[in-house]
C-alpha positions in Angstrom: 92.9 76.0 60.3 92.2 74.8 64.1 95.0 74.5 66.4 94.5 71.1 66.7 94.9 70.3 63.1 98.0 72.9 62.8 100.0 71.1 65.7 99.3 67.2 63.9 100.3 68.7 60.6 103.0 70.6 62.6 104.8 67.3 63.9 103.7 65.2 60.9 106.1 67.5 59.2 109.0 67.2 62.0 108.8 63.0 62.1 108.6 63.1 58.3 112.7 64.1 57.3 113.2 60.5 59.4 111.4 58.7 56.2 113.2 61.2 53.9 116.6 60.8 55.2 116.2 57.2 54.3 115.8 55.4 58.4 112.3 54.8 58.2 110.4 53.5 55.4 107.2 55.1 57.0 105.3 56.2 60.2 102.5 56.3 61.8 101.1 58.2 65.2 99.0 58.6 67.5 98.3 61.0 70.5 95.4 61.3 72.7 95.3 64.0 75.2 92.5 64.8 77.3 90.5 62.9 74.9 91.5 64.7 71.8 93.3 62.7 69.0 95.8 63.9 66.9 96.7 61.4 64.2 99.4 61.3 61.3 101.6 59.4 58.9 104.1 59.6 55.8 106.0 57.4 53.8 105.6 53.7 52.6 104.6 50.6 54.2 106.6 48.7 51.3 109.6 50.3 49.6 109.8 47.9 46.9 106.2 47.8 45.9 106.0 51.8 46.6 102.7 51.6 48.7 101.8 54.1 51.0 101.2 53.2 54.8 97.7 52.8 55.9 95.2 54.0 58.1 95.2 50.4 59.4 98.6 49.5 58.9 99.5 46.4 60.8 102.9 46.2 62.6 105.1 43.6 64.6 105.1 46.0 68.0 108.3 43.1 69.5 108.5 44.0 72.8 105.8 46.7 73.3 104.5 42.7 73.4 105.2 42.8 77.3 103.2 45.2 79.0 100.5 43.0 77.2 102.2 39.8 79.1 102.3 41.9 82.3 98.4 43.0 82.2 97.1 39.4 81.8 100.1 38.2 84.8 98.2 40.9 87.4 94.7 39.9 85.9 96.1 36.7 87.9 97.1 38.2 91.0 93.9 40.0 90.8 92.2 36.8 91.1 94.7 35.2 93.5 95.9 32.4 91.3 99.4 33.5 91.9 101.2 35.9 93.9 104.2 38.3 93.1 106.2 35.9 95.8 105.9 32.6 94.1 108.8 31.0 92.9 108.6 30.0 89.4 109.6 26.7 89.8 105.8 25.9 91.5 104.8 26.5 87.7 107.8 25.1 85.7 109.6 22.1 87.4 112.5 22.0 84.4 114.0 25.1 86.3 114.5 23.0 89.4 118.1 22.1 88.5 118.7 25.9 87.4 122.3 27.7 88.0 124.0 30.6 87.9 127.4 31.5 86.4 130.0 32.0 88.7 131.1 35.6 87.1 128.8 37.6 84.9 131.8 37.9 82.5 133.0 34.2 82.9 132.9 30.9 81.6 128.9 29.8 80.6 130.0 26.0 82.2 131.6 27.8 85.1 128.8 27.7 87.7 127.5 27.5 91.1 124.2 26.7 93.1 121.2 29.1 92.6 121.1 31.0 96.4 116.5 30.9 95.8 114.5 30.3 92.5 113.2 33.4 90.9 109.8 34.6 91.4 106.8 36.3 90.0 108.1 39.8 90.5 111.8 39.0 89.4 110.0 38.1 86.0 108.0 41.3 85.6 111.3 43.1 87.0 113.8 42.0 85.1 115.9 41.2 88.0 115.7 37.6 87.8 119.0 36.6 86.5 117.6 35.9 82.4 119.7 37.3 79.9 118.7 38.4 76.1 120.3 36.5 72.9 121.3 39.9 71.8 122.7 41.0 75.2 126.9 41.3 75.3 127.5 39.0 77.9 127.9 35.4 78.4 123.9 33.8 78.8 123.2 35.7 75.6 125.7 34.1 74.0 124.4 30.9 74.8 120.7 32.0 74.1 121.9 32.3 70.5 124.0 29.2 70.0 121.0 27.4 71.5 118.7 29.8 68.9 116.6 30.1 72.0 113.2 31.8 70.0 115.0 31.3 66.5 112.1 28.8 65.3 108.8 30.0 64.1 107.1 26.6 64.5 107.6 25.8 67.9 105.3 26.0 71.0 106.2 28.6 73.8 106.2 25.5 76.1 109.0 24.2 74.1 111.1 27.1 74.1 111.0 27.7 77.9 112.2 23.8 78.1 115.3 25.5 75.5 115.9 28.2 78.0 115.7 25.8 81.5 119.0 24.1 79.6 121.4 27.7 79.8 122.6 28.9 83.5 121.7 32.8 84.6 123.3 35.7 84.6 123.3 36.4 88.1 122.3 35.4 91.3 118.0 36.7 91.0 117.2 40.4 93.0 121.1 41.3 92.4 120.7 43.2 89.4 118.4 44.4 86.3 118.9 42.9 83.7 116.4 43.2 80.5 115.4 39.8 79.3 113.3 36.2 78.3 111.4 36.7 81.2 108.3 38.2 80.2 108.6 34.7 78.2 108.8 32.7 81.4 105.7 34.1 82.7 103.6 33.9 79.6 104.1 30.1 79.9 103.5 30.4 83.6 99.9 32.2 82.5 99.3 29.2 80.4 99.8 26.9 82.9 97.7 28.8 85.4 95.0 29.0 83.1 95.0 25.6 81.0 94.4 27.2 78.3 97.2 28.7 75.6 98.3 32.2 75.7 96.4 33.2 72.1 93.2 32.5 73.4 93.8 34.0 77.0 94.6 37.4 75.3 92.0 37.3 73.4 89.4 36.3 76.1 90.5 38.8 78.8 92.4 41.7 77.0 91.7 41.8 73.2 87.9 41.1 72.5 86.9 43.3 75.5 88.8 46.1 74.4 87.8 45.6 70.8 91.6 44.9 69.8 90.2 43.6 66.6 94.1 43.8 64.7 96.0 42.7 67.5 97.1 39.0 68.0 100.1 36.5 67.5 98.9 36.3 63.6 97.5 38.4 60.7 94.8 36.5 58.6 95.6 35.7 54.7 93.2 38.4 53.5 94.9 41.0 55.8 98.4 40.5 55.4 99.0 43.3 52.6 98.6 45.8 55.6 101.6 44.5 57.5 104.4 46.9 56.7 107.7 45.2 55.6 110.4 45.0 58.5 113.5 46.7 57.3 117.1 47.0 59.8 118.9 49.9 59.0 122.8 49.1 58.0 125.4 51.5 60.3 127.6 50.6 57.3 125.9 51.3 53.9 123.7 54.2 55.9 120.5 53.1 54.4 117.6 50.2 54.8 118.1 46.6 54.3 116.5 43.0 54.8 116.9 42.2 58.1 121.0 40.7 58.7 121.5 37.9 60.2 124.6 37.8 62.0 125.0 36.1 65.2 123.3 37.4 68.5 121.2 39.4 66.2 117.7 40.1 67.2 116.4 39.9 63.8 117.7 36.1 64.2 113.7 35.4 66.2 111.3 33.7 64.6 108.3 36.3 64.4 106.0 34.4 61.5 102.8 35.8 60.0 100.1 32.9 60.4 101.7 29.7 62.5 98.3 28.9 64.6 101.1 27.4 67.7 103.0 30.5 67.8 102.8 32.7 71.0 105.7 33.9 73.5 105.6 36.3 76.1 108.6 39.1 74.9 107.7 39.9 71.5 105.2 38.0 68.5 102.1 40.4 68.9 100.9 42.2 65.5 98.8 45.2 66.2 97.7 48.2 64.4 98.5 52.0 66.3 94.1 52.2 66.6 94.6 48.9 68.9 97.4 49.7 70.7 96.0 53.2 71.6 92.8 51.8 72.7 95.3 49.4 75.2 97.6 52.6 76.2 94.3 54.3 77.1 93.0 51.2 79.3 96.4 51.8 80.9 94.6 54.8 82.4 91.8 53.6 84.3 92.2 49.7 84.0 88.6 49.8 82.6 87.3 49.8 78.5 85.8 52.6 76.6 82.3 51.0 77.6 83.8 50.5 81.5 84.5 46.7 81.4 86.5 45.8 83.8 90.4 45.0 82.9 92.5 45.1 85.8 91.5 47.0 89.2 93.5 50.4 89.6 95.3 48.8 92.6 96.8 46.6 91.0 96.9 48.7 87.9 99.5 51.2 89.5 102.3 48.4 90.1 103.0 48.7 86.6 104.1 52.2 87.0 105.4 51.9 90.5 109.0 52.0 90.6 110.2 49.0 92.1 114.2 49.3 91.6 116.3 51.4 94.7 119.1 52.7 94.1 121.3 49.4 93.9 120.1 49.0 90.7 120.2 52.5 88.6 120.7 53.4 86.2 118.9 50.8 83.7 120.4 50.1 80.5 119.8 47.5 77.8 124.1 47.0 76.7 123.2 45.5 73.2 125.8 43.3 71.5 128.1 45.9 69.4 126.8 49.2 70.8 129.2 52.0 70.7 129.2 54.7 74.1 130.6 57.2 72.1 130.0 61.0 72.7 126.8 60.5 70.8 125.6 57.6 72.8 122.5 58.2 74.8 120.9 55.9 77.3 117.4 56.6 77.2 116.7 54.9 80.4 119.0 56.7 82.5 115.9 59.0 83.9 113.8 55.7 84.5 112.8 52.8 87.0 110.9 49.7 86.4 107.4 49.2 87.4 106.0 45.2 87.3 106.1 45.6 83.2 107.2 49.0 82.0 109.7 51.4 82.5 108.1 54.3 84.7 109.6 58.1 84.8 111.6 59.0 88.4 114.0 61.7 87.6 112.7 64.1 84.7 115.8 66.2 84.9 117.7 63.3 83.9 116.3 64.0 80.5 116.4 67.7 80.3 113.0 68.1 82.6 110.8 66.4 80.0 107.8 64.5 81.0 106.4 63.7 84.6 107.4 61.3 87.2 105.1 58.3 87.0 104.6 59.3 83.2 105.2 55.0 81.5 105.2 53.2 78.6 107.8 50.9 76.5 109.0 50.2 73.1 109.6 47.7 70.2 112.7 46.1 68.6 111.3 47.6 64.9 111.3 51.3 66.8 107.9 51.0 68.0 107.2 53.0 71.1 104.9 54.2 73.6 103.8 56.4 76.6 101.0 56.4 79.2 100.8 59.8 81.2 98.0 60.0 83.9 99.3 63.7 85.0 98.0 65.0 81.6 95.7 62.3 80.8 97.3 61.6 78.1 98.5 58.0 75.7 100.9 58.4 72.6 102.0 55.8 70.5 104.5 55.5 67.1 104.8 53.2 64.4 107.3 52.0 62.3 109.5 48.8 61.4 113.4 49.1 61.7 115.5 47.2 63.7 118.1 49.6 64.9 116.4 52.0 64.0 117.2 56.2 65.0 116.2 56.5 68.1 115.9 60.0 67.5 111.8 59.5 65.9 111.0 58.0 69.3 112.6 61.6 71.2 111.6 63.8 68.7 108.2 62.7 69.2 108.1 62.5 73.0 110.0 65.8 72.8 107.2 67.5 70.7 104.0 65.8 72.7 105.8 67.4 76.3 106.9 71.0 74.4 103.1 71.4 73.1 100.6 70.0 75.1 
C-alpha cells in the first residue's frame, strides 16, 4: 500500500467517528499538495432515503460563497472600474440617508449621522458597520424582523433596498464586524457590470475554470446529488430539519432552481471537485490551462492582512453561543485579507499552519484553506448548521501534522 493511499485512508478513518457519532450525516474531502490529491468520504448524503454521498455530491458551500464575491470585486479593480476607496453610495444611492446607532448595544431607533459612507474595502473587510441577522446585537435583530435574505424569490437588488432601511452597527473603519456586506458589493458588481451576478460568475470565474457544478442553482436532472441540509440540536444531541427560531441562520432563503436568485454572502451550490479547482486558482490567479483570472498583485490582497491591532482578535459572537471552558474562537490566530481570513499568529493555535496560509468556511460546516508555503489547497464537505467544529480542526490538524 503507497504512502499516499495509507495517509487518505488514514484520515478518512479519523473524520469518519464524526458521521458515526451522529453530527454529520456524511463527508467529503479533498487535499492537493504539491499537486498530489488525496480524496475521501463516508456516510450518507440522505439519512432518510439511506444513500451514500457521491463522488459528485453537490453542496450549499453558504459563505465559502464570498471569497467567490471577492475574486469577481478585484477582477474589477483589475480593470479600474472601481477602486478599494469608493464609497458605496456612488453605486447604491438608497444608502444616502444611512445611519448609525448611537450605542452598539442601544436602541435600533436611537441614532446619529454616519461620520463617511462606507467603501469598497470596508465591504471586503468587514469593517463597514453591517451586521448579520444571526449576530447578538441590535442591527441583527433588525435584519431578522425585517427577514432581510428570508425570501427565496426575490432579486439581490431588492434585498439591498431591505437592508438600506436598518441603521449600522457602528461608525465604518471602527471595528470588524462579520456581515451582509459581501451582499452589498455583489449588487455593486452588478451594477458595474450591467449585467446580473449569475451570469458574471459564470462568464469570468466559472466557465474558465471549468466550475461545471458550481452556480446559484442545481438543474432538475441533477438535484438527487445535493446532500440534504441537516442542523444539529444542542438539545436532543442528534440531527434535525433545519429549526427555525428567530435570528436563526437557517431562517435564509437558499432555494434549489429560482432563475432570479443570486446574493453575494451565501446561495452558491458547488461540488468539492469545483471548489478545489477555485482554491487552487487561489494559487496563481491563473486556470489549469493558464487563463488568466485575477493578476497575482491583486491576487495577494486577499491574503494580506488588513486589520492592526485595533481590531484583534476577530470573532463571529453568534446569537446564543456559550464561552464556556470549551469555547474556542477559531479566529483568534487570524486577520482579514480583502475576502478571507488569512493566518498572522500560528502560535495562537498551537503553532499549526503558516502565516499567510487562508481560506474560509460555510454555515453547513463547509470549509477551506489555500497555503502557498506548501503549495497546497484543502477543502471539506458536509451540511450541518451548527455543526462540530471539531471535523473542520481535526482535518486542518491532520493536513499540518502529515504533510
Amino acid at each position: 500500500m503507497n504512502t499516499n493511499y495509507r495517509k487518505a485512508e488514514e484520515l478518512n478513518n479519523l473524520l469518519s467517528k464524526y458521521v458515526d457519532q451522529g453530527y454529520f450525516p456524511g463527508i467529503q474531502w479533498k487535499i492537493d499538495i504539491n499537486n498530489k490529491i488525496y480524496v475521501g468520504k463516508y456516510g450518507l448524503n440522505n439519512i432518510e432515503n439511506r444513500q451514500g454521498v457521491l463522488d459528485n455530491s453537490i453542496y450549499r458551500i453558504w459563505s465559502m460563497t464570498k471569497p467567490i464575491i471577492a475574486v469577481a470585486a478585484l477582477q474589477l479593480v483589475e480593470e479600474n472600474l472601481i477602486s478599494l476607496q469608493d464609497p458605496i453610495t456612488e453605486f447604491l444611492p438608497e444608502f444616502i440617508d444611512l445611519k448609525v446607532i448611537s450605542k452598539e448595544d442601544g436602541e435600533i431607533d436611537n441614532v446619529e449621522k454616519i461620520n463617511h459612507y462606507p467603501t469598497i474595502e470596508d465591504l471586503l473587510l468587514h469593517t463597514a458597520g453591517f451586521s448579520y441577522n444571526f449576530l447578538a446585537d441590535p442591527v441583527g435583530k433588525e435584519y431578522d424582523k425585517l427577514k432581510l435574505f428570508n425570501s427565496s424569490v426575490t432579486t439581490l437588488e431588492e434585498e439591498i433596498k431591505i437592508l438600506a432601511k436598518a441603521p449600522l452597527l457602528f461608525q465604518p473603519k471602527k471595528s470588524w464586524r462579520y456581515s451582509v456586506s459581501m451582499d452589498v458589493l455583489a449588487r455593486i458588481i452588478e451594477i458595474v457590470r450591467g449585467d446580473s451576478l449569475q451570469n458574471i460568475l459564470y462568464q469570468r470565474i466559472f466557465s474558465p475554470l471549468k466550475m461545471k457544478d458550481t452556480g446559484f442553482s442545481v438543474s432538475q436532472d441533477n438535484q438527487y446529488r445535493v446532500m440534504t441540509s441537516y442542523e444539529f440540536d444542542p438539545i436532543k444531541m442528534k440531527l434535525s430539519e433545519l429549526i427555525s427560531d428567530p435570528q436563526k441562520i437557517g431562517n435564509y432563503g437558499y432555494p434549489l432552481n429560482v432563475d432570479s436568485y443570486a446574493r453575494g454572502g451565501h446561495g452558491i451550490f458547488s461540488s468539492i471537485d469545483d471548489y478545489a479547482i477555485f482554491s487552487k486558482m487561489l494559487h496563481t490567479g491563473k486556470s489549469e490551462e493558464g487563463e488568466k483570472i485575477l493578476n497575482t498583485k491583486i491576487l495577494k490582497l486577499m491574503y494580506t492582512n488588513f486589520l492592526d491591532s485595533k481590531y484583534l482578535p476577530i470573532e463571529i459572537a453568534t446569537i446564543g453561543i456559550v464561552k464556556d471552558e470549551n469555547y474556542v474562537n477559531g479566529l483568534e490566530a487570524y486577520g482579514w485579507g480583502l475576502g478571507c481570513r488569512t493566518l498572522i499568529d500560528p502560535s495562537k493555535q498551537n503553532n499549526l499552519g503558516s502565516i499567510g496560509e487562508f481560506g474560509w468556511a460555510g454555515a453547513a460546516s463547509t470549509y477551506f484553506l489555500v497555503d502557498n508555503n506548501k503549495n497546497l489547497s484543502a477543502t471539506i464537505m458536509t451540511q450541518v448548521l451548527f455543526g462540530n467544529p471539531d471535523l473542520s480542526r481535526e482535518f486542518y490538524k491532520f493536513i499540518y501534522s502529515n504533510f
